[in-house]
C-alpha positions in Angstrom: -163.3 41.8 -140.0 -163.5 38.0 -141.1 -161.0 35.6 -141.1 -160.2 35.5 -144.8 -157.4 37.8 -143.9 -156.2 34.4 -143.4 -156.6 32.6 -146.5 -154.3 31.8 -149.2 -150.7 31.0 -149.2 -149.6 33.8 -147.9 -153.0 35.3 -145.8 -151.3 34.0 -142.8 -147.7 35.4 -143.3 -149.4 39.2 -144.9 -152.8 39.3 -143.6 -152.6 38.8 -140.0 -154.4 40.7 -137.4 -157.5 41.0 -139.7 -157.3 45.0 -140.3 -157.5 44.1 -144.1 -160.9 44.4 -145.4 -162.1 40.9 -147.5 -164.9 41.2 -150.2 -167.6 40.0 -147.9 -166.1 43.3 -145.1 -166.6 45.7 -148.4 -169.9 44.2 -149.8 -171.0 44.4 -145.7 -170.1 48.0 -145.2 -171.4 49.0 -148.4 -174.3 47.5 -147.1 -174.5 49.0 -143.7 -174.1 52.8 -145.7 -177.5 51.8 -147.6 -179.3 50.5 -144.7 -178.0 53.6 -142.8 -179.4 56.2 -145.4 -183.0 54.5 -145.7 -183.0 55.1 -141.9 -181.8 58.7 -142.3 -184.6 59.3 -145.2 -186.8 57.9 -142.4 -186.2 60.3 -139.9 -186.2 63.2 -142.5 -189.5 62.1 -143.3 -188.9 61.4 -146.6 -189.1 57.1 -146.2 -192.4 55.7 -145.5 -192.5 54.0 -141.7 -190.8 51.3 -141.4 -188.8 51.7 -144.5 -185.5 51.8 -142.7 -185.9 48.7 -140.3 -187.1 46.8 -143.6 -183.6 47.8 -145.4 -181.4 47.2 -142.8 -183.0 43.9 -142.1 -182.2 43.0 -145.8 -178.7 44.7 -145.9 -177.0 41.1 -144.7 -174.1 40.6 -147.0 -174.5 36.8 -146.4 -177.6 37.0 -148.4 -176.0 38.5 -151.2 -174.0 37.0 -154.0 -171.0 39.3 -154.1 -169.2 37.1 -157.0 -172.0 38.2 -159.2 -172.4 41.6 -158.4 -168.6 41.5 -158.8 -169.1 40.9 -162.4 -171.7 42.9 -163.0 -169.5 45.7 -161.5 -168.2 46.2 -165.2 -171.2 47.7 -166.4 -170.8 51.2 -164.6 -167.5 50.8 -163.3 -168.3 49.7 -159.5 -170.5 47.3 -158.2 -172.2 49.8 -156.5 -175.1 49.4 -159.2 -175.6 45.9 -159.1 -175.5 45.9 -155.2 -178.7 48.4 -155.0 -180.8 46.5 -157.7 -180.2 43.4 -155.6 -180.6 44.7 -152.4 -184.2 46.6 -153.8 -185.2 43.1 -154.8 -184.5 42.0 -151.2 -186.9 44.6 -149.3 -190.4 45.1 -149.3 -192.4 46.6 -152.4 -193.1 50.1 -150.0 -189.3 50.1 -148.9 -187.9 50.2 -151.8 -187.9 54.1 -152.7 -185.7 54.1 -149.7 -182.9 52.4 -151.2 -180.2 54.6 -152.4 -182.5 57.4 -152.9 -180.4 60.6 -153.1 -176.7 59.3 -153.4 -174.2 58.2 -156.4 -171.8 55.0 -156.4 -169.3 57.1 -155.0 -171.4 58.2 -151.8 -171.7 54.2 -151.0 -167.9 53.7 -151.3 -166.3 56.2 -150.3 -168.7 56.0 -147.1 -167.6 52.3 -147.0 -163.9 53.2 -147.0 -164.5 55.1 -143.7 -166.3 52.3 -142.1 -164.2 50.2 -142.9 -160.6 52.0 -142.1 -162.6 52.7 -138.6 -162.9 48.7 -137.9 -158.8 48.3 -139.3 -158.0 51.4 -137.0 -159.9 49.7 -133.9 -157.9 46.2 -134.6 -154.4 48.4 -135.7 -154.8 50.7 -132.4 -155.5 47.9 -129.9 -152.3 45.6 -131.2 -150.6 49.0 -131.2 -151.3 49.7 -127.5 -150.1 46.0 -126.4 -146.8 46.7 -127.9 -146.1 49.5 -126.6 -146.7 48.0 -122.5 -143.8 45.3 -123.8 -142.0 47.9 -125.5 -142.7 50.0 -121.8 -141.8 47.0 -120.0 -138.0 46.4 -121.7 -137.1 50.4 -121.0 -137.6 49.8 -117.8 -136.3 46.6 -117.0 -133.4 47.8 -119.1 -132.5 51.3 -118.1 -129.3 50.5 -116.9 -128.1 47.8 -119.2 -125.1 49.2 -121.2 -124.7 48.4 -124.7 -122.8 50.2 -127.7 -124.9 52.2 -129.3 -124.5 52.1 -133.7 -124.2 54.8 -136.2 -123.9 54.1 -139.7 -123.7 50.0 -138.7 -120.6 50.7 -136.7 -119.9 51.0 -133.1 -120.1 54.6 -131.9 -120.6 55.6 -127.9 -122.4 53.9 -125.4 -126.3 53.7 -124.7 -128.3 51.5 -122.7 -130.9 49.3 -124.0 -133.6 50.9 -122.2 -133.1 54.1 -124.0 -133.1 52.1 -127.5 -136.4 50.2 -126.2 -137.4 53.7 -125.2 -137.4 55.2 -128.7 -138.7 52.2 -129.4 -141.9 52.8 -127.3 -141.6 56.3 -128.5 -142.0 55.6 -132.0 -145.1 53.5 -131.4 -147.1 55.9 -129.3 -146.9 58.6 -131.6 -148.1 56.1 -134.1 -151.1 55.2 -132.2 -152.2 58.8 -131.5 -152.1 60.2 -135.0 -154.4 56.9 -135.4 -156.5 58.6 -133.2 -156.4 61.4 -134.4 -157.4 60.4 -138.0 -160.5 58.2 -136.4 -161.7 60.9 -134.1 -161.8 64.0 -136.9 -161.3 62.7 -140.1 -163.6 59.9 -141.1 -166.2 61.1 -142.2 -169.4 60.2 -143.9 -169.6 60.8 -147.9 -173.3 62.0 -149.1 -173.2 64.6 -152.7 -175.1 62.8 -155.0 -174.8 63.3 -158.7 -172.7 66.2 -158.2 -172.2 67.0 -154.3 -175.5 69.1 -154.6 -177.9 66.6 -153.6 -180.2 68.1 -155.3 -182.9 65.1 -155.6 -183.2 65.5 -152.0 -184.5 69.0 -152.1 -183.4 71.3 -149.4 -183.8 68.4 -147.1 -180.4 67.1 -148.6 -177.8 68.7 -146.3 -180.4 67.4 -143.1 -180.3 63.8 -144.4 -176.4 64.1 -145.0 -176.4 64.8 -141.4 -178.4 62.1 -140.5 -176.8 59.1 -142.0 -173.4 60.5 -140.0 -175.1 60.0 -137.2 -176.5 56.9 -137.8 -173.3 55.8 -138.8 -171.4 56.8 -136.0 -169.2 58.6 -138.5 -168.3 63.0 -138.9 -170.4 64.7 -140.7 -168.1 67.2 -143.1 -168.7 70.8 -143.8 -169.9 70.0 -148.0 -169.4 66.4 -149.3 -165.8 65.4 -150.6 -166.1 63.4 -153.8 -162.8 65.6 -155.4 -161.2 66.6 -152.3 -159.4 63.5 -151.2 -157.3 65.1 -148.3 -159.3 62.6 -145.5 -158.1 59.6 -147.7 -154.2 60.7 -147.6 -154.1 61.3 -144.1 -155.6 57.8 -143.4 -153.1 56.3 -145.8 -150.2 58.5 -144.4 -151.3 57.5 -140.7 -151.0 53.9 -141.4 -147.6 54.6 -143.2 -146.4 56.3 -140.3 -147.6 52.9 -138.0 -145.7 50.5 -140.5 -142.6 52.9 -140.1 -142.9 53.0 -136.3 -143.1 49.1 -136.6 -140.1 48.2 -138.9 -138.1 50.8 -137.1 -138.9 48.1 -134.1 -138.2 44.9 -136.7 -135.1 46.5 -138.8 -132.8 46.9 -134.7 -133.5 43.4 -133.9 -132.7 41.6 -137.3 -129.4 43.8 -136.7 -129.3 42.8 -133.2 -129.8 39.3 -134.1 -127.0 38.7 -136.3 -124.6 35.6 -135.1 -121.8 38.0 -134.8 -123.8 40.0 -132.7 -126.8 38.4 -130.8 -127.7 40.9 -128.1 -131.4 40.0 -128.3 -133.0 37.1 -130.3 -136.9 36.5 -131.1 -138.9 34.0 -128.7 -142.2 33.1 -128.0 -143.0 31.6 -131.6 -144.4 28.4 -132.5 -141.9 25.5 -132.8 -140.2 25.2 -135.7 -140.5 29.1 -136.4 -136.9 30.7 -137.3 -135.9 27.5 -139.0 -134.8 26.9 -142.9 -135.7 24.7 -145.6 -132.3 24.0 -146.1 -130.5 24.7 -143.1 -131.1 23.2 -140.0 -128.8 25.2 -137.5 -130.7 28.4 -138.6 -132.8 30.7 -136.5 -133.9 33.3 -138.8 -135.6 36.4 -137.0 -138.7 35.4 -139.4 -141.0 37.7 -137.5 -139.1 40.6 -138.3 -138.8 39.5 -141.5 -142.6 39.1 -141.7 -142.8 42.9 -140.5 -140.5 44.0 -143.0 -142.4 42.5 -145.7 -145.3 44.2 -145.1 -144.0 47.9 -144.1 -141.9 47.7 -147.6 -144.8 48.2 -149.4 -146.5 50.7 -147.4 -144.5 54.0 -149.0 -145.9 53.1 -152.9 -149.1 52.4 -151.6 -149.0 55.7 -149.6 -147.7 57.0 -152.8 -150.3 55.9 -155.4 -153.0 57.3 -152.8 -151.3 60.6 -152.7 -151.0 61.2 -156.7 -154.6 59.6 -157.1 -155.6 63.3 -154.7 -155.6 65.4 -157.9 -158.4 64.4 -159.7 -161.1 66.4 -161.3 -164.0 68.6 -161.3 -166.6 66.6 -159.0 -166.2 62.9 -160.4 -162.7 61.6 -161.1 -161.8 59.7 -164.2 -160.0 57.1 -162.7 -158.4 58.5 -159.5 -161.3 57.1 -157.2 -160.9 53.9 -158.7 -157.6 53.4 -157.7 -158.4 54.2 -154.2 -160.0 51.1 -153.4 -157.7 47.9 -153.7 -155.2 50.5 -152.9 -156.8 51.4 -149.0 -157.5 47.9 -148.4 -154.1 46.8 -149.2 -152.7 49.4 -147.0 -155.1 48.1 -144.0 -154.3 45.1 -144.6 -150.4 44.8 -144.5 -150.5 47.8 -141.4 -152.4 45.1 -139.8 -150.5 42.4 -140.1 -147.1 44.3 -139.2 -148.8 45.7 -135.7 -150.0 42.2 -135.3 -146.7 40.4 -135.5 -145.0 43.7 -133.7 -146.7 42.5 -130.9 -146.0 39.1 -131.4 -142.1 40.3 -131.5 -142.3 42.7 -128.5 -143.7 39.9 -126.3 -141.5 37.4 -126.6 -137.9 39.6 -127.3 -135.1 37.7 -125.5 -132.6 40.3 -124.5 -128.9 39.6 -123.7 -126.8 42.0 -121.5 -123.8 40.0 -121.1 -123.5 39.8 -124.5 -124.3 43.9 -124.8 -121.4 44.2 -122.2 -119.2 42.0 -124.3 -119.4 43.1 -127.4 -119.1 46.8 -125.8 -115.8 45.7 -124.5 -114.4 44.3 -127.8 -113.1 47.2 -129.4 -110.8 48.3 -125.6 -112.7 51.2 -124.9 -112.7 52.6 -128.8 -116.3 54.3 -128.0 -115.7 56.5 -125.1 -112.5 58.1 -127.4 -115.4 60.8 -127.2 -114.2 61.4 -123.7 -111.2 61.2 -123.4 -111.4 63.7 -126.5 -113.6 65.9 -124.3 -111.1 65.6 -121.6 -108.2 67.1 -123.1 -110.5 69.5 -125.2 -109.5 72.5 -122.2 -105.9 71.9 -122.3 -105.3 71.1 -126.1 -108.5 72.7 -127.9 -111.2 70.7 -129.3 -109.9 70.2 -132.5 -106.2 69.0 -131.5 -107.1 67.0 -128.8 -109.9 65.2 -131.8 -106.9 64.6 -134.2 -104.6 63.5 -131.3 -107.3 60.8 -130.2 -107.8 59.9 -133.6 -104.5 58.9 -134.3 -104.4 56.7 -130.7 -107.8 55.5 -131.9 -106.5 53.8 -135.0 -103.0 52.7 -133.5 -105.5 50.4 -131.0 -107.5 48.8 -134.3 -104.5 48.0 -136.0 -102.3 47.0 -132.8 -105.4 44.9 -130.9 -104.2 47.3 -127.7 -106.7 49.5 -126.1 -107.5 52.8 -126.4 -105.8 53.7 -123.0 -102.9 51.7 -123.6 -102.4 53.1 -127.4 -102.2 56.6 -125.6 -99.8 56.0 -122.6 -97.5 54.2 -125.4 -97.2 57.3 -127.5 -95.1 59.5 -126.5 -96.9 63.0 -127.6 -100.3 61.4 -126.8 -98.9 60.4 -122.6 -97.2 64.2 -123.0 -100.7 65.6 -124.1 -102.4 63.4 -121.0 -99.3 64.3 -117.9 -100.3 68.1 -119.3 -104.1 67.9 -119.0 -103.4 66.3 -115.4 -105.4 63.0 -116.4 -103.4 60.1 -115.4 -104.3 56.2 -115.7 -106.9 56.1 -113.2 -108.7 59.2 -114.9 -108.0 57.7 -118.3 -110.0 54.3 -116.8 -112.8 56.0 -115.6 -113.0 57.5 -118.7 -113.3 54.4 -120.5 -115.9 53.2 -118.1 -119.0 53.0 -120.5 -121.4 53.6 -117.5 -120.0 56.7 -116.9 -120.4 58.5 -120.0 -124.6 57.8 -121.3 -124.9 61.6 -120.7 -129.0 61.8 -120.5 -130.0 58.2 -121.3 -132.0 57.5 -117.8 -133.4 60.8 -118.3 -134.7 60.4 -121.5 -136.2 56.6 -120.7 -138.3 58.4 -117.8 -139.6 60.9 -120.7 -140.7 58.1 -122.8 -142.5 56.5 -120.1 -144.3 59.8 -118.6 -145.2 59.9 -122.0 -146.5 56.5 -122.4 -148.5 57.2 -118.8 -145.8 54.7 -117.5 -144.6 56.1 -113.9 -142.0 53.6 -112.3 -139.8 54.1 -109.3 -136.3 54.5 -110.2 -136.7 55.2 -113.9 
């Protein structure tokens, strides 16, 4: 890809990591399809000698004025036109039969679409993979550290961090590998003509077809796919699912960032980067704000590309055109979030003390799960639930803990003395360490999984 992801007001902010195709990456992939088919013709016989070195030599999108074909683009619909009658200018008189012979508009494009979400994959896949080693990395050096775990944005039990950079890690492989999956057996190349009969071509058509896939390095599909738009939704779907995997990542640590929390802050950036135009105390978690940005958008692009699927008979009337802008957006902002998740993942400044602190705020309030567990044999489940949850609430309002709540209530010490669990029961029991049930168990999944195999996790 070229660095124009880069350009504009915003290029740097939304277009990092240079997955997103510019005009020149389109008009040069369109380009590499034509030169790939006069070299398939070739080889089929059907292309003088010579004709498909002579093409490809010409097929330079440098050479080519892609403003003007661009505009010319109105004319049919797709510049696809415009590009052939230039690029025939550009090749020798007995090469020029061998240019675009066979194919329609959307053969060039849609072929172009798969060479060009290939080269966004490759850029995605290898920011992807870094993340996931610092991801790795944190789950392990953080298996043990304590911290309260969150449901609904308030305090519930107690997990460890390694377990949340775990999921974490979790999140991103399985990202990655449907990425693979969708490069290795569903980009394929596009060659119908008119009508997906190819009938120009004779019965040499189907040969050809096979051909340019392999001279593209692309699969070759069973019949050609100009109506059934199934490979183009499970691109846009994988990339989805990578901009989910990666704002999952960014949405924790803005939470964990918070002043009133700061268990892990963003580092490694460039100075100056957090700050505020207004504010100068501030230190904004901007790169998870940058992710954000972009994986926002990814569910309506995902969305447009999935209703643009139905479309008709064997040229859509609209559909296909909406593809485009639509892909290269998607590649794009995916991009640019797995670019700055690295960026994030690399440089994540984690806290324990603070974890540890904050988990002790509340006087043991999270592990009234085991205490409730405790007396579930003597009292039933269901008492011994609405006998914590009235000690539970005496502590928040009285600023007493969760042990001291209970021995000062009289039914709640009666409940204890009969269950056998006196005060140094009742503080183990509030001893967070003691009750993460399969949390180490579960980091050393994620990391078999990941190929990660470390001694003691």
């Amino acid at each position: 890809m070229t660095e124009s992801g880069h350009d504009g007001l915003f290029g740097a902010l939304f277009g990092r990591g240079l997955a997103g195709p510019s005009d020149q990456d389109w008009l040069q992939a369109m380009l590499d399809t034509e030169a790939a088919l006069a070299r398939a013709l070739e080889r089929a016989g059907l292309a003088p000698a010579g004709a498909g070195a002579a093409v490809t030599a010409a097929a330079i999108a440098a050479n080519f004025d892609a403003a003007r074909i661009g505009r010319d683009a109105v004319l049919i619909g797709n510049p696809v036109s415009a590009l052939v009658r230039a690029l025939s200018a550009a090749v020798p008189p007995y090469a020029r039969e061998a240019v675009h012979r066979g194919a329609t508009s959307q053969d060039i494009i849609d072929t172009a679409v798969m060479l060009l979400a290939r080269r966004g994959i490759d850029v995605i896949d290898a920011d992807l993979r870094a993340a996931a080693e610092h991801a790795a990395d944190l789950a392990c050096q953080h298996a043990e550290t304590v911290m309260a775990g969150r449901t609904l944005l308030q305090q519930a039990v107690p997990v460890t961090f390694g377990l949340v950079a775990a999921g974490w890690l979790t999140a991103i492989d399985e990202a990655s590998r449907e990425l693979d999956r969708v490069r290795a057996s569903k980009l394929a190349v596009q060659f119908g003509g008119a009508a997906g009969t190819l009938a120009p071509l004779g019965d040499a058509g189907p040969a050809v077809a096979a051909l340019l896939a392999d001279e593209l390095g692309l699969a070759e599909p069973v019949l050609p796919w100009h109506t059934d738009r199934e490979r183009v939704v499970q691109l846009a779907a994988a990339l989805t699912g990578v901009c989910a995997a990666a704002g999952l990542v960014a949405r924790n640590v803005t939470l964990l960032a918070q002043t009133e929390v700061a268990e892990v802050a963003e580092g490694g950036g460039a100075p100056g980067q957090g700050g505020s135009s207004a504010m100068p105390h501030k230190r904004n978690p901007v790169v998870s704000v940058l992710i954000l940005g972009c994986t926002r958008r990814a569910p309506g692009l995902l969305a447009t590309l999935a209703a643009a699927a139905e479309q008709e008979h064997q040229r859509a009337a609209g559909a296909w055109h909406a593809e485009w802008e639509t892909v290269s957006e998607l590649l794009r902002l995916t991009g640019s979030a797995s670019s700055w998740l690295l960026n994030l993942l690399s440089g994540l400044r984690v806290d324990p003390a603070r974890m540890r602190a904050n988990l002790d705020a509340t006087g043991g309030l999270l592990l009234a799960e085991h205490v409730t567990a405790m007396l579930a044999p003597a009292l039933g489940r269901l008492a011994a639930h609405d006998l914590v949850a009235v000690a539970a609430d005496r502590a928040a309002s009285q600023g007493r803990s969760l042990a001291e709540a209970m021995l000062a209530d009289p039914a709640a010490a009666a409940a204890l003395r009969d269950a056998g669990i006196g005060q140094a029961e009742l503080a183990e029991a509030a001893d967070p360490a003691g009750y993460l049930g399969g949390s180490a168990e579960f980091v050393r999944r994620a990391l078999a999984a990941h190929g990660r195999v470390e001694d003691g996790a």
